[in-house]
C-alpha positions as CSV (number, residue, x, y, z in Angstrom):
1,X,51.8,8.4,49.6
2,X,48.3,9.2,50.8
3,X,47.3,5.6,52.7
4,X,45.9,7.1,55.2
5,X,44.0,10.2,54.2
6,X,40.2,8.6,52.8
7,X,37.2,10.6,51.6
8,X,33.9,9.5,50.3
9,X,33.1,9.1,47.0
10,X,29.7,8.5,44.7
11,X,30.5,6.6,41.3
12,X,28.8,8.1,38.4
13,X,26.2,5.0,38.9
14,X,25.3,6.3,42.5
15,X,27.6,3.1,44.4
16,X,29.4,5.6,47.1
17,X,31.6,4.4,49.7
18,X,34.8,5.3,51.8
19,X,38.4,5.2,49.7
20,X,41.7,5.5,51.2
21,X,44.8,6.4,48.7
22,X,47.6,3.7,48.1
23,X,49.6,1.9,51.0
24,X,53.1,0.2,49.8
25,X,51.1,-3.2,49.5
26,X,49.6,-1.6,46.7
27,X,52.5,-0.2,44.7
28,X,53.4,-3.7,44.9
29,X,50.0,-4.7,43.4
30,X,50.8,-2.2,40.2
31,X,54.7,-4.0,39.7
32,X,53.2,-8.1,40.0
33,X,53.3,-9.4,36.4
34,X,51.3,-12.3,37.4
35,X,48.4,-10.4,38.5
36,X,48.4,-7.9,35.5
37,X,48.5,-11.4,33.0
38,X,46.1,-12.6,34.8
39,X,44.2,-8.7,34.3
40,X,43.4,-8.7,38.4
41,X,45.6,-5.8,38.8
42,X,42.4,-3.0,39.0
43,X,40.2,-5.5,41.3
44,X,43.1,-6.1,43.9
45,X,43.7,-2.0,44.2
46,X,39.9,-1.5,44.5
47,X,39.4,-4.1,47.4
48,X,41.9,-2.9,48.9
49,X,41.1,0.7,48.8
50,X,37.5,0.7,48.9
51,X,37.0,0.7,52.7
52,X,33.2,1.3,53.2
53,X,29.8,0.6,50.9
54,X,27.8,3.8,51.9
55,X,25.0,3.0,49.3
56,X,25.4,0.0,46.7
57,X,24.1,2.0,43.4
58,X,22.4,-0.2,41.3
59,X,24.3,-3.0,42.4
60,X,22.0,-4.5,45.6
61,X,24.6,-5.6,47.4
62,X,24.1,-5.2,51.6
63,X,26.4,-2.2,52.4
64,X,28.3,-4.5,55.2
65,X,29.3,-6.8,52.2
66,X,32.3,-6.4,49.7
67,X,31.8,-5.2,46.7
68,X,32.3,-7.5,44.0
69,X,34.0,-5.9,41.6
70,X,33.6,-8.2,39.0
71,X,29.7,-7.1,38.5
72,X,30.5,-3.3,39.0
73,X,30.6,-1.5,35.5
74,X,33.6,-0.2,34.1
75,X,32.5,3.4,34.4
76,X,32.5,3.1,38.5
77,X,35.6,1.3,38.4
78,X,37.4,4.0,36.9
79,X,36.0,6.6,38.6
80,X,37.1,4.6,41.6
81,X,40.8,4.3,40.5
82,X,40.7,7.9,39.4
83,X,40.0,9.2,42.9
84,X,42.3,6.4,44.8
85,X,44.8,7.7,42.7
86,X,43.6,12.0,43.2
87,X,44.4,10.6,47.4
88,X,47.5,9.1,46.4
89,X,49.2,11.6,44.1
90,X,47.1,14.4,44.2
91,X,44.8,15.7,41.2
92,X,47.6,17.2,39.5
93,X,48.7,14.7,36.1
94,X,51.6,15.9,33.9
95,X,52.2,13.9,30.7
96,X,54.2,14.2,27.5
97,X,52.5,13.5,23.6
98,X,54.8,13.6,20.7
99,X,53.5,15.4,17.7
100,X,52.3,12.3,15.4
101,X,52.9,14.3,12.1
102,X,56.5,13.3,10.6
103,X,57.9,16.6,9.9
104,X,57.1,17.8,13.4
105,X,57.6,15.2,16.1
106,X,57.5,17.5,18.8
107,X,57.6,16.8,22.2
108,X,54.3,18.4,24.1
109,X,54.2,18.5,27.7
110,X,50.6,18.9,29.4
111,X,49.2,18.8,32.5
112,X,45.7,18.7,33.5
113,X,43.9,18.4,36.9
114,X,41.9,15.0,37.5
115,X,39.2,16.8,39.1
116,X,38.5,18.9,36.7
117,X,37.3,15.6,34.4
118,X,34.0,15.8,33.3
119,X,31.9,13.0,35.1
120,X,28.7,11.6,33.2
121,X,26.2,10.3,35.7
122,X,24.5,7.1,34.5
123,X,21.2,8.2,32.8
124,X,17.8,6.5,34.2
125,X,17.1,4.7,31.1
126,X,20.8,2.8,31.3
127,X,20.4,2.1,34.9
128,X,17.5,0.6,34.3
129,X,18.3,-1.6,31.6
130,X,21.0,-2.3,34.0
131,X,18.8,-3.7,36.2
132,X,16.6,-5.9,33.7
133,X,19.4,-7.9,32.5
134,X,21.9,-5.7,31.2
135,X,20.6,-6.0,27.9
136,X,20.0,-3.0,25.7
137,X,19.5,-2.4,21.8
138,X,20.3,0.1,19.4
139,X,19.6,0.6,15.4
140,X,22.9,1.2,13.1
141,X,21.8,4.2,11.2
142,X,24.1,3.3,8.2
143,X,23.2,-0.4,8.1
144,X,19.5,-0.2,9.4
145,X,19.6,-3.7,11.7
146,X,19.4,-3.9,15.3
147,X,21.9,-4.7,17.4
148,X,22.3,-5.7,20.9
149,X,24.7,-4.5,23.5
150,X,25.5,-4.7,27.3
151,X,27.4,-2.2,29.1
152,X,31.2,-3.5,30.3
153,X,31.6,-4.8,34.3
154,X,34.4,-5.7,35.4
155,X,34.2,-9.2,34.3
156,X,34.0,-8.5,30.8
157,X,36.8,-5.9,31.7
158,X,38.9,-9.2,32.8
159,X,38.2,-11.5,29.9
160,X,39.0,-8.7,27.0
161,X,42.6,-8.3,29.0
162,X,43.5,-11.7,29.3
């Protein structure tokens, strides 16, 4: 396993900071039922790998703090886990679909690189609205009303997965 190679990273909000790949602790982390009920699986990997705030994003926190994960949007999260994991493994992922169509079923082995992902950077307008509250609106075309939204932290993240 990769523990103790690190790199520095910049999530697609602009929070970058030092990662290290997975220790033993952590495998341990991905097999405790109790934390993954409880949906603290993704926070406890990310404290633990997330070695060094560089620049806190949008986020405010003082670099020599932790991060709180809870208040970190899903986005950076992922993007986090995505490159603990590029340390731990490597970027190489190999998977297998089956065909969904009944008269095929086939199996379909793949494998794609995880650097090769296409990253969106958080547009100005979203970070912004960030910022004000995490409140933005939208009109459905179809039903003509506004609608509110927020984007997804962590905490949200938590309560859909409990």
């Amino acid at each position: 396993m990769g523990g103790s190679v690190t790199d520095i990273i910049t999530t697609p909000s602009g929070l970058s900071g030092r990662i290290r790949g997975l220790k033993v602790r952590e495998e341990r982390i991905l097999a405790d039922r109790k934390l993954a009920r409880s949906g603290s699986q993704v926070d406890e990997l990310l404290k633990a790998c997330w070695l060094e705030t560089l620049e806190a994003g949008p986020y405010g926190f003082p670099a020599e703090s932790p991060v709180n994960w809870d208040k970190v949007l899903v986005g950076d999260r992922f993007f986090a886990l995505l490159k603990i994991r590029v340390l731990t493994y490597g970027p190489d992922y190999a998977f297998s679909l089956t065909c969904e169509r009944p008269a095929c079923r086939a199996n379909i082995d793949w494998e794609l690189s995880l650097n090769d992902l296409p990253v969106r950077l958080l547009s100005l307008p979203l970070k912004d609205a960030f910022l004000a509250g995490n409140r933005l609106e939208t009109r459905l075309p179809e039903a003509g009303c506004k609608v509110w939204f927020k984007l997804m932290t962590g905490a949200d993240e938590r309560r859909l997965s409990q």
